[in-house]
Backbone as XML, in Angstrom:
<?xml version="1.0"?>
<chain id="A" units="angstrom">
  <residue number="1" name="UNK">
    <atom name="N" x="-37.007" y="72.733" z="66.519"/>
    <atom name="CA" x="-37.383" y="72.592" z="65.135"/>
    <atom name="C" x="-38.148" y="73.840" z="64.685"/>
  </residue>
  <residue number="2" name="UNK">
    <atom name="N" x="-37.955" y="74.024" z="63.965"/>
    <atom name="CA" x="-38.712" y="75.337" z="62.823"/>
    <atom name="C" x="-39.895" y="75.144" z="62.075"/>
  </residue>
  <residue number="3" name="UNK">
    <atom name="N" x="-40.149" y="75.493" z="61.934"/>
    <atom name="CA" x="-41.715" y="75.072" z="61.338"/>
    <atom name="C" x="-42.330" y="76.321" z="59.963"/>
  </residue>
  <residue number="4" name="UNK">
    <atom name="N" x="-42.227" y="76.247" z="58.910"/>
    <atom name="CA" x="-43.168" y="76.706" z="58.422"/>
    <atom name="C" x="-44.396" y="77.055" z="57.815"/>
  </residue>
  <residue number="5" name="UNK">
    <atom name="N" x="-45.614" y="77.847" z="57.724"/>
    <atom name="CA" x="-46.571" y="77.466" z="57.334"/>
    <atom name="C" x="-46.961" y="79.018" z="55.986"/>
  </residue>
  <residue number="6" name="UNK">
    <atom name="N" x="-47.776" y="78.594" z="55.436"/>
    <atom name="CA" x="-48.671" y="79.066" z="54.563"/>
    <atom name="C" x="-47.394" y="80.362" z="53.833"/>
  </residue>
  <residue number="7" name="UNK">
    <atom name="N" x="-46.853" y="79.613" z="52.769"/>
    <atom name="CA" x="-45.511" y="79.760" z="52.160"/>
    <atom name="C" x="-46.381" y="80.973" z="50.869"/>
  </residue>
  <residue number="8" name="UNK">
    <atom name="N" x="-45.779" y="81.726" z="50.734"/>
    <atom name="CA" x="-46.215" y="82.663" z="49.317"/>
    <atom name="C" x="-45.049" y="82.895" z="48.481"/>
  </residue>
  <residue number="9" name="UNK">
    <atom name="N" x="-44.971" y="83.429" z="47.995"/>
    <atom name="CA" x="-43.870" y="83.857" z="46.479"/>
    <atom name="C" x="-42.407" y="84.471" z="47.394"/>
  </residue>
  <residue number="10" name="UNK">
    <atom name="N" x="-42.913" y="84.845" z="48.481"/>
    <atom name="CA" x="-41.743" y="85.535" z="49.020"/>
    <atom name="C" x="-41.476" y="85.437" z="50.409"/>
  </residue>
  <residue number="11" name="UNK">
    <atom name="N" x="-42.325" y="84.587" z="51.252"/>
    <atom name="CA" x="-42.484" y="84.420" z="52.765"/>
    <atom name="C" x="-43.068" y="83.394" z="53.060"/>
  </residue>
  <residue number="12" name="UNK">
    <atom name="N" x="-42.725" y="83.073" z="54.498"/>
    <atom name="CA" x="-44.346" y="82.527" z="55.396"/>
    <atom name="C" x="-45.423" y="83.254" z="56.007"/>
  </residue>
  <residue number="13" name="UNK">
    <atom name="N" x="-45.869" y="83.023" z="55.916"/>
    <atom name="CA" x="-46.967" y="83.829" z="56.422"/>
    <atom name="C" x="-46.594" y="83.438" z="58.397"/>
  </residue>
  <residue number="14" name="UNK">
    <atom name="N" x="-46.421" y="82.319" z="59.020"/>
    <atom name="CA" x="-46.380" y="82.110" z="60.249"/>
    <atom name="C" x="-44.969" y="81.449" z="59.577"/>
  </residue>
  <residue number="15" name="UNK">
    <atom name="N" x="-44.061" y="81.526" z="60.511"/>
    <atom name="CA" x="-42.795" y="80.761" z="61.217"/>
    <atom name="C" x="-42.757" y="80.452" z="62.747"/>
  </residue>
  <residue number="16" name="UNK">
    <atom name="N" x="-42.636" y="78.990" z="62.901"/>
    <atom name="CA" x="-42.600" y="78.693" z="64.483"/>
    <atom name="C" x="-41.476" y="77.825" z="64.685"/>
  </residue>
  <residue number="17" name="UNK">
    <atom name="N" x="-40.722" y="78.708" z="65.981"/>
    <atom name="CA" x="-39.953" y="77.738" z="66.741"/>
    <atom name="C" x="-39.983" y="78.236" z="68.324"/>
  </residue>
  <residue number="18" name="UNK">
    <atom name="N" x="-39.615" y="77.295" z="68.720"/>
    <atom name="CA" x="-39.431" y="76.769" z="70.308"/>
    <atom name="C" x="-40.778" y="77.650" z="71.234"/>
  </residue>
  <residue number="19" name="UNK">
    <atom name="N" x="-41.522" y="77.158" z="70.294"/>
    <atom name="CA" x="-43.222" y="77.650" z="71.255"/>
    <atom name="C" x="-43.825" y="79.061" z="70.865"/>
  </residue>
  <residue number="20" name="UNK">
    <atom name="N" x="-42.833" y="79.960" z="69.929"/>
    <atom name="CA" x="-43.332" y="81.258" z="70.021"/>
    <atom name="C" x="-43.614" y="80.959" z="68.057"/>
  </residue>
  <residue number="21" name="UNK">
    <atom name="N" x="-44.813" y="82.090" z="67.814"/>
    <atom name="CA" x="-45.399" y="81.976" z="66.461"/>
    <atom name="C" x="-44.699" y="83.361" z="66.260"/>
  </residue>
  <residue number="22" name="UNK">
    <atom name="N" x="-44.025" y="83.535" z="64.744"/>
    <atom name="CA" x="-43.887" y="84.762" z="64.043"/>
    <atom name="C" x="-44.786" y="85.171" z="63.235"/>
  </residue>
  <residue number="23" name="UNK">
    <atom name="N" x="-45.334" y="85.928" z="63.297"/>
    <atom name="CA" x="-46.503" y="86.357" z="62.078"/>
    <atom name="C" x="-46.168" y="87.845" z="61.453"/>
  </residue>
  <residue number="24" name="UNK">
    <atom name="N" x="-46.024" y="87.484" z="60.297"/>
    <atom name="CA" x="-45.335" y="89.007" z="59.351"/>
    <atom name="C" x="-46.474" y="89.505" z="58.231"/>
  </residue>
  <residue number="25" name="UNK">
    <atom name="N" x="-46.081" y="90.503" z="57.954"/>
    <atom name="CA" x="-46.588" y="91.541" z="57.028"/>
    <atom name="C" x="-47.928" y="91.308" z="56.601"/>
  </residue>
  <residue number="26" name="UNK">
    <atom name="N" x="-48.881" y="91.723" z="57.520"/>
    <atom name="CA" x="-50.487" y="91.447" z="57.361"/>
    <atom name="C" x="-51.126" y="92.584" z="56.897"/>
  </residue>
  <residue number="27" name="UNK">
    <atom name="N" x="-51.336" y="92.511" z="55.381"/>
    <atom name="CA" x="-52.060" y="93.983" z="55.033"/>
    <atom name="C" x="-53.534" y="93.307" z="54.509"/>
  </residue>
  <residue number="28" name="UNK">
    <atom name="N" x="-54.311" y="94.399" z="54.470"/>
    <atom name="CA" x="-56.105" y="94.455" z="54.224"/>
    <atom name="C" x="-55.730" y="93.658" z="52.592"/>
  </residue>
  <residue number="29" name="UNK">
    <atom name="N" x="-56.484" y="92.840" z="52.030"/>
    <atom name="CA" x="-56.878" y="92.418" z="50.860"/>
    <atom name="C" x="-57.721" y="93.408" z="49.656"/>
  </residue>
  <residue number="30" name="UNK">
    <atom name="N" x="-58.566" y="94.419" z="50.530"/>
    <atom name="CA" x="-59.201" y="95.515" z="49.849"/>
    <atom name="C" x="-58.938" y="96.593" z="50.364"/>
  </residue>
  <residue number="31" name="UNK">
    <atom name="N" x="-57.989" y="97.187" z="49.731"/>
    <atom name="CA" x="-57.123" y="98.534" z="49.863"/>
    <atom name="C" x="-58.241" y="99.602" z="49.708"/>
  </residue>
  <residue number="32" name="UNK">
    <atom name="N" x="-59.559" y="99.406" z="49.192"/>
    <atom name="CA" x="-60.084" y="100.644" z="49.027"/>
    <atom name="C" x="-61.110" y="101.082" z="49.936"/>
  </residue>
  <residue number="33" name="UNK">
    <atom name="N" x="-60.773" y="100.253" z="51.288"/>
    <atom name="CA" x="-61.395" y="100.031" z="52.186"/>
    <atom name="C" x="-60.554" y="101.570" z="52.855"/>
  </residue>
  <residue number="34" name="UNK">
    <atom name="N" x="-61.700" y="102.184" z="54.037"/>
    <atom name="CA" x="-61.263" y="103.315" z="55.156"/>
    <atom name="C" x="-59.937" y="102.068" z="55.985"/>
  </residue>
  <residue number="35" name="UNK">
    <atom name="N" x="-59.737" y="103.346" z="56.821"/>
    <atom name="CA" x="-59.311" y="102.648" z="58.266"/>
    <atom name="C" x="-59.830" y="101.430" z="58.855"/>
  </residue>
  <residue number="36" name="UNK">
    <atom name="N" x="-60.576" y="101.768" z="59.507"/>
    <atom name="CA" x="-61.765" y="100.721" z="60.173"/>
    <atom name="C" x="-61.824" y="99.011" z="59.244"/>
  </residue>
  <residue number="37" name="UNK">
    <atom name="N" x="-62.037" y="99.514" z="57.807"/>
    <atom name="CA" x="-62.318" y="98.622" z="57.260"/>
    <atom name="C" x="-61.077" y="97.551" z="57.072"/>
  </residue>
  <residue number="38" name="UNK">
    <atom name="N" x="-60.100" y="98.294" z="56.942"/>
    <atom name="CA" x="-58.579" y="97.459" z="56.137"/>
    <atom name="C" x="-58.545" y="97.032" z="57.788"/>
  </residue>
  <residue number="39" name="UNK">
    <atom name="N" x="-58.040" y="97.584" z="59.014"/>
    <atom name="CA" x="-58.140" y="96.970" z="60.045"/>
    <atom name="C" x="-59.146" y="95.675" z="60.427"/>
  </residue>
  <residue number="40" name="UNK">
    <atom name="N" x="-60.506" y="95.706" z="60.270"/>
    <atom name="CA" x="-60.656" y="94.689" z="60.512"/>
    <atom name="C" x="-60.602" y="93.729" z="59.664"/>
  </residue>
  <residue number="41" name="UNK">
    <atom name="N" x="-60.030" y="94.041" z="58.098"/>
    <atom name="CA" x="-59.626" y="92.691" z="57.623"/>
    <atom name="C" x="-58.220" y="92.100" z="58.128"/>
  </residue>
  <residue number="42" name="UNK">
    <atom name="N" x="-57.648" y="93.064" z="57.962"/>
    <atom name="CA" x="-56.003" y="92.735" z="58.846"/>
    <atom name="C" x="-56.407" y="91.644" z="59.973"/>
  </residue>
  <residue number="43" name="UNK">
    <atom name="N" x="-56.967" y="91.870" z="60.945"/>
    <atom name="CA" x="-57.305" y="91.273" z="62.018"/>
    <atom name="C" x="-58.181" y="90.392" z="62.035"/>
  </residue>
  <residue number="44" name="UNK">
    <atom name="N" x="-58.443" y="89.812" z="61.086"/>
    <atom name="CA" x="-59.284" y="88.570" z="60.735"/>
    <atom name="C" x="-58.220" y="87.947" z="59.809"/>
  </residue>
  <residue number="45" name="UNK">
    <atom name="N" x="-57.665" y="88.426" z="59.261"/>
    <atom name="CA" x="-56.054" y="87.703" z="58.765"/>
    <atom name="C" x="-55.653" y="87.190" z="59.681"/>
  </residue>
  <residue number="46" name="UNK">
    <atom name="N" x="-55.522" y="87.532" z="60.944"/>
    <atom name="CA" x="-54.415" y="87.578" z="61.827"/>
    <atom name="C" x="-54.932" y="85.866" z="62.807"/>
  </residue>
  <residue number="47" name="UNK">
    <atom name="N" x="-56.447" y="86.289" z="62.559"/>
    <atom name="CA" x="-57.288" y="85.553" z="63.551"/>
    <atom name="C" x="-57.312" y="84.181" z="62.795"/>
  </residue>
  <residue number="48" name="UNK">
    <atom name="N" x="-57.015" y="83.981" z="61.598"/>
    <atom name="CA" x="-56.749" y="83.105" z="61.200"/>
    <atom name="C" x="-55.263" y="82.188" z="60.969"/>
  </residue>
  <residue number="49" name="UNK">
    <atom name="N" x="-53.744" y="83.360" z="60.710"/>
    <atom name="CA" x="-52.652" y="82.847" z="60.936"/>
    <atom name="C" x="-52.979" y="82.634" z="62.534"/>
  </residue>
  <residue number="50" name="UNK">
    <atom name="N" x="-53.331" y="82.500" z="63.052"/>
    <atom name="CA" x="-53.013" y="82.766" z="64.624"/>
    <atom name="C" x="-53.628" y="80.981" z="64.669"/>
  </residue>
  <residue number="51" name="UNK">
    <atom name="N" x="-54.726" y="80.641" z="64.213"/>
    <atom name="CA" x="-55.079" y="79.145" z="64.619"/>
    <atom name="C" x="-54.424" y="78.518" z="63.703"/>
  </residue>
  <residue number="52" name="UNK">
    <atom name="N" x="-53.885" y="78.912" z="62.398"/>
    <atom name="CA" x="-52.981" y="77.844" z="61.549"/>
    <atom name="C" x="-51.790" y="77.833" z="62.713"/>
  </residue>
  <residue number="53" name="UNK">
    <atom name="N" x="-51.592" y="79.023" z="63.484"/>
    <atom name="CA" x="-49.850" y="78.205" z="64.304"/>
    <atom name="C" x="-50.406" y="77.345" z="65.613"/>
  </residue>
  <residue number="54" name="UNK">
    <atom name="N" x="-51.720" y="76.881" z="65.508"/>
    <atom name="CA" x="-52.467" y="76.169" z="66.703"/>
    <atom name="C" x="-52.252" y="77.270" z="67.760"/>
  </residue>
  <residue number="55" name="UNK">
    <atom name="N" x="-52.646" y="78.284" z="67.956"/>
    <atom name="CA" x="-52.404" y="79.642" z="68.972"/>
    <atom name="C" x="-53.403" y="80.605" z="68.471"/>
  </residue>
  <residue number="56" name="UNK">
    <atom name="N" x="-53.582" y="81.319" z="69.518"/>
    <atom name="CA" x="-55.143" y="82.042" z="69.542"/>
    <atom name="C" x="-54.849" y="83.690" z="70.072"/>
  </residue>
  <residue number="57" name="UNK">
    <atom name="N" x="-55.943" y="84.349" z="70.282"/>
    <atom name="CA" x="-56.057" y="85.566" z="70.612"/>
    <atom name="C" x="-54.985" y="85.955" z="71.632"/>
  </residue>
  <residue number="58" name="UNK">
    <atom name="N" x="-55.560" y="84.822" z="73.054"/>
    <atom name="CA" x="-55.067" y="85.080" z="74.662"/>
    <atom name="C" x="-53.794" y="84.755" z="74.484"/>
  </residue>
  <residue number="59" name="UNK">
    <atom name="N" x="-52.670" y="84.123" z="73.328"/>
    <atom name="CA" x="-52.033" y="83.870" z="73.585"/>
    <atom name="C" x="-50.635" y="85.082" z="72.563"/>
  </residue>
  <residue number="60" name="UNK">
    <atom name="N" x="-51.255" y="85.748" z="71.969"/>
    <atom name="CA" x="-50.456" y="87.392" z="71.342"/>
    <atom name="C" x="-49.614" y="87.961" z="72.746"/>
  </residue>
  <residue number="61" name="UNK">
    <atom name="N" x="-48.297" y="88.188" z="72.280"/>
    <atom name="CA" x="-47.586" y="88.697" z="73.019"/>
    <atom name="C" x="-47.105" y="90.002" z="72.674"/>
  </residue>
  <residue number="62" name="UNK">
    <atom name="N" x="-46.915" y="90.340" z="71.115"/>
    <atom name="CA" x="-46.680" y="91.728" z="70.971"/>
    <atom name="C" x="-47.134" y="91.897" z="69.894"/>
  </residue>
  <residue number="63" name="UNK">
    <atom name="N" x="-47.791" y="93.042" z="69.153"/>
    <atom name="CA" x="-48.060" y="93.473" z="68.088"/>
    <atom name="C" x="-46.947" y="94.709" z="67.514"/>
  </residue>
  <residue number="64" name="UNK">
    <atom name="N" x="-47.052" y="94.978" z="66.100"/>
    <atom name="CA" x="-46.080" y="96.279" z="65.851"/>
    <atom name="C" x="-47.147" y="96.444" z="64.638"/>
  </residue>
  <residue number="65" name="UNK">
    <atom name="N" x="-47.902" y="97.539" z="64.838"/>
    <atom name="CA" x="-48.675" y="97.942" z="63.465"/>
    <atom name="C" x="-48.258" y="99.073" z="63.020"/>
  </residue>
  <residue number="66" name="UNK">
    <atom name="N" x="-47.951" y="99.333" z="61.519"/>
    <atom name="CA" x="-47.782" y="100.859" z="60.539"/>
    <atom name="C" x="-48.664" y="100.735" z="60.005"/>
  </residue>
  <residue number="67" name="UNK">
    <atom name="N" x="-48.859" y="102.370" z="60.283"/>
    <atom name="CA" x="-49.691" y="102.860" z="59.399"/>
    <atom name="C" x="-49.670" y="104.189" z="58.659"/>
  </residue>
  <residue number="68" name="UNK">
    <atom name="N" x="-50.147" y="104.484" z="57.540"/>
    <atom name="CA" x="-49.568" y="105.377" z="56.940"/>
    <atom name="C" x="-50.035" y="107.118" z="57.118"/>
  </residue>
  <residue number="69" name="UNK">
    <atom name="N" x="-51.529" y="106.970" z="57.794"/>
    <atom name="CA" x="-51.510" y="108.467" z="58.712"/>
    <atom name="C" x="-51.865" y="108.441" z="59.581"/>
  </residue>
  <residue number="70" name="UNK">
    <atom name="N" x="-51.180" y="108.971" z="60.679"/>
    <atom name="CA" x="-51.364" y="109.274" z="62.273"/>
    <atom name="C" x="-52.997" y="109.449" z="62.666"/>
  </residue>
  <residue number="71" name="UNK">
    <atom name="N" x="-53.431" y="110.283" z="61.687"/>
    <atom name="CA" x="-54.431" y="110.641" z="62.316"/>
    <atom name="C" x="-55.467" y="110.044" z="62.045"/>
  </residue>
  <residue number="72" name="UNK">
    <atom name="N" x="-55.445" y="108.756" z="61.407"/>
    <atom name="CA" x="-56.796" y="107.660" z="61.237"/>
    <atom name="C" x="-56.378" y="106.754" z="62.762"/>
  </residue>
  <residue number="73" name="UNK">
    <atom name="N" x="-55.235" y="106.788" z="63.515"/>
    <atom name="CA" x="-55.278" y="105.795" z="64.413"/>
    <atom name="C" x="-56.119" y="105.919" z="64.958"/>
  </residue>
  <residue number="74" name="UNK">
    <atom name="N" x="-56.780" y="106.651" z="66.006"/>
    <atom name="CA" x="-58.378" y="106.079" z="66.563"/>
    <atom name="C" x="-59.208" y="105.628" z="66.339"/>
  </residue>
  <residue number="75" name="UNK">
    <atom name="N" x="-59.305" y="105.627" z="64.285"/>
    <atom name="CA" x="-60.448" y="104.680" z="63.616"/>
    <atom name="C" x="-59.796" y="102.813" z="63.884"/>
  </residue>
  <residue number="76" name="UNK">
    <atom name="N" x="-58.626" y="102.929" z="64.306"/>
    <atom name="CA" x="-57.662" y="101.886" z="64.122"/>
    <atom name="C" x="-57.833" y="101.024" z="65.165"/>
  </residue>
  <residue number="77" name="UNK">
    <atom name="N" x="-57.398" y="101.723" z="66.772"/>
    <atom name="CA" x="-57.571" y="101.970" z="67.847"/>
    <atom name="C" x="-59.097" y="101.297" z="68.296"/>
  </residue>
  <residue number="78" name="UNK">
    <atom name="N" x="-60.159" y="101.740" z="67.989"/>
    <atom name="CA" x="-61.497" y="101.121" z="68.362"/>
    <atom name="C" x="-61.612" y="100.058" z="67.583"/>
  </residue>
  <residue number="79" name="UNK">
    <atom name="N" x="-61.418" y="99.796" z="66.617"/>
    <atom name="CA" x="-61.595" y="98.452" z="65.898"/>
    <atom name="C" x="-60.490" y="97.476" z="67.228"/>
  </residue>
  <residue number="80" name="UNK">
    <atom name="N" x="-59.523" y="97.477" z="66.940"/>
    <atom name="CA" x="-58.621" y="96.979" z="68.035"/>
    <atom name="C" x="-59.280" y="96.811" z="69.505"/>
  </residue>
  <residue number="81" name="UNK">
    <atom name="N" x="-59.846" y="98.104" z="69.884"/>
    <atom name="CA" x="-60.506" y="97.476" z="71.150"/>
    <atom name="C" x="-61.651" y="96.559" z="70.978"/>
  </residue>
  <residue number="82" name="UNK">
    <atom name="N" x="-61.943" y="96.594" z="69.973"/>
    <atom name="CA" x="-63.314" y="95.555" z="69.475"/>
    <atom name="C" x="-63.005" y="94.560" z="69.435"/>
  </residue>
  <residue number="83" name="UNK">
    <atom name="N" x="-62.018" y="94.153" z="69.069"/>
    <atom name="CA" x="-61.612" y="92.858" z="68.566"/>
    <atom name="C" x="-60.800" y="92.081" z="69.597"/>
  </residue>
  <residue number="84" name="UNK">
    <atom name="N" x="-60.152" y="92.610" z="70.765"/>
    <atom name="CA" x="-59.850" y="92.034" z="71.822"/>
    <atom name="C" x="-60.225" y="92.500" z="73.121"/>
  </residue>
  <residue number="85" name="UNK">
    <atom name="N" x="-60.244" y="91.228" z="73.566"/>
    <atom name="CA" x="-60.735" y="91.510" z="75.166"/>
    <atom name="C" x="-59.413" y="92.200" z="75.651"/>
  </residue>
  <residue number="86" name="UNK">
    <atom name="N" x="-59.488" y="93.314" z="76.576"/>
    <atom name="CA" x="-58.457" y="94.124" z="77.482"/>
    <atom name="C" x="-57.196" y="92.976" z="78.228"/>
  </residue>
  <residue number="87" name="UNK">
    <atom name="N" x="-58.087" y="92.190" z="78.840"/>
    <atom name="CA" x="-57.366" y="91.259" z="79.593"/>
    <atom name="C" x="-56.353" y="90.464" z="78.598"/>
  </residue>
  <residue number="88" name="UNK">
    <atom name="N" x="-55.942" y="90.418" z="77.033"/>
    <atom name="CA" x="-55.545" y="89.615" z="76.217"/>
    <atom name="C" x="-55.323" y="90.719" z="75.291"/>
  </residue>
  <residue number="89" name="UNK">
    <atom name="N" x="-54.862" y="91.953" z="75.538"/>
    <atom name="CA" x="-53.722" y="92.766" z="74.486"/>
    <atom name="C" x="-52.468" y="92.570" z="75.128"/>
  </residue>
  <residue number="90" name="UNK">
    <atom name="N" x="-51.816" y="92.844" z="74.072"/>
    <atom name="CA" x="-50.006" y="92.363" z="73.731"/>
    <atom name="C" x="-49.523" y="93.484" z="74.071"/>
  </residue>
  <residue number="91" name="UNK">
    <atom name="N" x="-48.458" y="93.551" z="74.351"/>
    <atom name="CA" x="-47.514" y="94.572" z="74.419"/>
    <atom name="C" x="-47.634" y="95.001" z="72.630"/>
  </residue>
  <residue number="92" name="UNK">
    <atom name="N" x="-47.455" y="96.580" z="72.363"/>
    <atom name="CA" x="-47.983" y="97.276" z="70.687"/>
    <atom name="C" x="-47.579" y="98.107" z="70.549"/>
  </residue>
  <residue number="93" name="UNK">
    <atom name="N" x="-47.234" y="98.647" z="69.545"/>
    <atom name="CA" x="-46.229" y="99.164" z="69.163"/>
    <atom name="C" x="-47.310" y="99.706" z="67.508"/>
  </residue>
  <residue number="94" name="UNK">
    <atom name="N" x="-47.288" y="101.351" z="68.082"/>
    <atom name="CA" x="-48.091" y="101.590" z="66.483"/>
    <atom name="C" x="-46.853" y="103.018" z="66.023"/>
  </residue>
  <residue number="95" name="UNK">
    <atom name="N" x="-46.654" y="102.439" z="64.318"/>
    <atom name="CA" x="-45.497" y="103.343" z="64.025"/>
    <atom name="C" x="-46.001" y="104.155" z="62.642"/>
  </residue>
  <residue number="96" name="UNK">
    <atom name="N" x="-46.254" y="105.097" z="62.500"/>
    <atom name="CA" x="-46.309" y="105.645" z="61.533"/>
    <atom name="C" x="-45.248" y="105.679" z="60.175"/>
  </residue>
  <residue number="97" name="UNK">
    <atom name="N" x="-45.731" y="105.433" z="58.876"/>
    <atom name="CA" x="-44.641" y="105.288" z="58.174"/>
    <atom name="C" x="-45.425" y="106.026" z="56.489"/>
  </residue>
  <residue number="98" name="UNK">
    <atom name="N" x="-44.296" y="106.153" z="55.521"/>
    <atom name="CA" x="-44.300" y="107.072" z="55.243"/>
    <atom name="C" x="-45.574" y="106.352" z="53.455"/>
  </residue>
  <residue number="99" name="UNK">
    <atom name="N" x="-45.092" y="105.098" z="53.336"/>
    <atom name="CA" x="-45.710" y="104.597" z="52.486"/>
    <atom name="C" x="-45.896" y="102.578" z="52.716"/>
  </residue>
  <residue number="100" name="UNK">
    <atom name="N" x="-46.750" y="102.326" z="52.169"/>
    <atom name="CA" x="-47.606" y="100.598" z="52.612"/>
    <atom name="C" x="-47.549" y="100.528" z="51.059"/>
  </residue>
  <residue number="101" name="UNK">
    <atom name="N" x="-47.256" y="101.296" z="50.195"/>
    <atom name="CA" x="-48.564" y="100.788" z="48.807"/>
    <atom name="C" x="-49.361" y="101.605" z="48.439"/>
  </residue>
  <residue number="102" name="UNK">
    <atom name="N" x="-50.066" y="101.596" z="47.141"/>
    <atom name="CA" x="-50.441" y="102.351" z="46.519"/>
    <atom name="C" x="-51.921" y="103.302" z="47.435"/>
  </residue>
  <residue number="103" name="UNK">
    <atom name="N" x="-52.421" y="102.326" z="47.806"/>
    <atom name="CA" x="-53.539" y="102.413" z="49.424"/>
    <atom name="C" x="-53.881" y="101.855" z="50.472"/>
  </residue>
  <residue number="104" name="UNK">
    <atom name="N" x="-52.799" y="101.242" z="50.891"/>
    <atom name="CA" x="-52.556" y="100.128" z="51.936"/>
    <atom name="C" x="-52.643" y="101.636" z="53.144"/>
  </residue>
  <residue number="105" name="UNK">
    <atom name="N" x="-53.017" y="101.240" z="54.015"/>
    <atom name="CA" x="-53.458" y="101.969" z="55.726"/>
    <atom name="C" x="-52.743" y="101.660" z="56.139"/>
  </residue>
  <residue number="106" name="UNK">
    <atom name="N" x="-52.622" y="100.186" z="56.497"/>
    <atom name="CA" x="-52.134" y="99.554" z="57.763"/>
    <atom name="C" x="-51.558" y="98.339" z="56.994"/>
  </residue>
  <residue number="107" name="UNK">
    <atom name="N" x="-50.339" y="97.933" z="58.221"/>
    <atom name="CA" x="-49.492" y="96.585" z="57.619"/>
    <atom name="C" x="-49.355" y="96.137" z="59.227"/>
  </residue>
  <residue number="108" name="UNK">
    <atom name="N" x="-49.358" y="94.931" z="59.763"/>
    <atom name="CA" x="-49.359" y="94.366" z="60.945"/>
    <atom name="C" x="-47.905" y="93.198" z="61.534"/>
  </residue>
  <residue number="109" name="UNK">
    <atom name="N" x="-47.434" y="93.480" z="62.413"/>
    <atom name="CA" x="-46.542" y="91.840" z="62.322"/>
    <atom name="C" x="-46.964" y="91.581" z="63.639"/>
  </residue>
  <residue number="110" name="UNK">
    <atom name="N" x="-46.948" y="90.154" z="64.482"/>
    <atom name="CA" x="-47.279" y="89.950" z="65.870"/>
    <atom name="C" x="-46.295" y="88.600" z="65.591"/>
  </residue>
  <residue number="111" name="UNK">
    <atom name="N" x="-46.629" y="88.581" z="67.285"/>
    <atom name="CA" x="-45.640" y="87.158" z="67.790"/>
    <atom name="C" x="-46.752" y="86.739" z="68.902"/>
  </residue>
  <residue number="112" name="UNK">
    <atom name="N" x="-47.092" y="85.300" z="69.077"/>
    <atom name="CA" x="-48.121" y="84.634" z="70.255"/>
    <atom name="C" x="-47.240" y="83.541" z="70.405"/>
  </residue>
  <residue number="113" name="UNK">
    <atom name="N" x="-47.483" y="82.952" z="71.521"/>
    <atom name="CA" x="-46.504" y="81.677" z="71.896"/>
    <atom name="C" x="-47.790" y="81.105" z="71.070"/>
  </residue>
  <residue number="114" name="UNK">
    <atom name="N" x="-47.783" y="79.251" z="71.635"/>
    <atom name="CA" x="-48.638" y="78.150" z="70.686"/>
    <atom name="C" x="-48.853" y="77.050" z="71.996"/>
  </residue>
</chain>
């Protein structure tokens, strides 16, 4: 069975089937935020789709984050190590891309089983 949750104009925010959570297009709410900042809202987005699919941190299996310049990833990067324990990062995938939005940084998708 399929499952969807927290429906917007154009998506779910989580889709679940057969144990694994989809979680798509997670951007910062305040674009006029640095690096650091839009990241850790992203990731408090995330920390929240993540218990709406009843699934948590330890249970992220891959991340794929863009972002729109290379060279803020280490502001990106330490927030990220902040926010998870070593023992409970995903397989990640960080891709540089060419535009998010008018000042979007970063856009996020992950998958955690449940």
């Amino acid at each position: 069975m399929t499952e969807r949750l927290l429906r917007t104009p154009t998506l779910h925010r989580v889709v679940k089937h057969n144990g694994i959570a989809y979680i798509g297009g997670i951007v910062a709410d305040d674009d006029s935020l640095d690096m650091a900042g839009q990241t850790r809202e992203v990731l408090k987005k995330l920390d929240a789709y993540l218990q709406e699919a009843e699934s948590e941190l330890s249970k992220l299996l891959s991340a794929t984050i863009f972002i729109t310049d290379m060279n803020l990833k280490p502001a990106m990067d330490a927030v990220w190590k902040e926010w998870l324990a070593p023992e409970d990062m995903p397989a990640r995938a960080t891709i540089g891309v060419a535009d998010l939005g008018e000042r979007t940084l970063i856009e996020l998708i992950a998958t955690a089983h449940y």
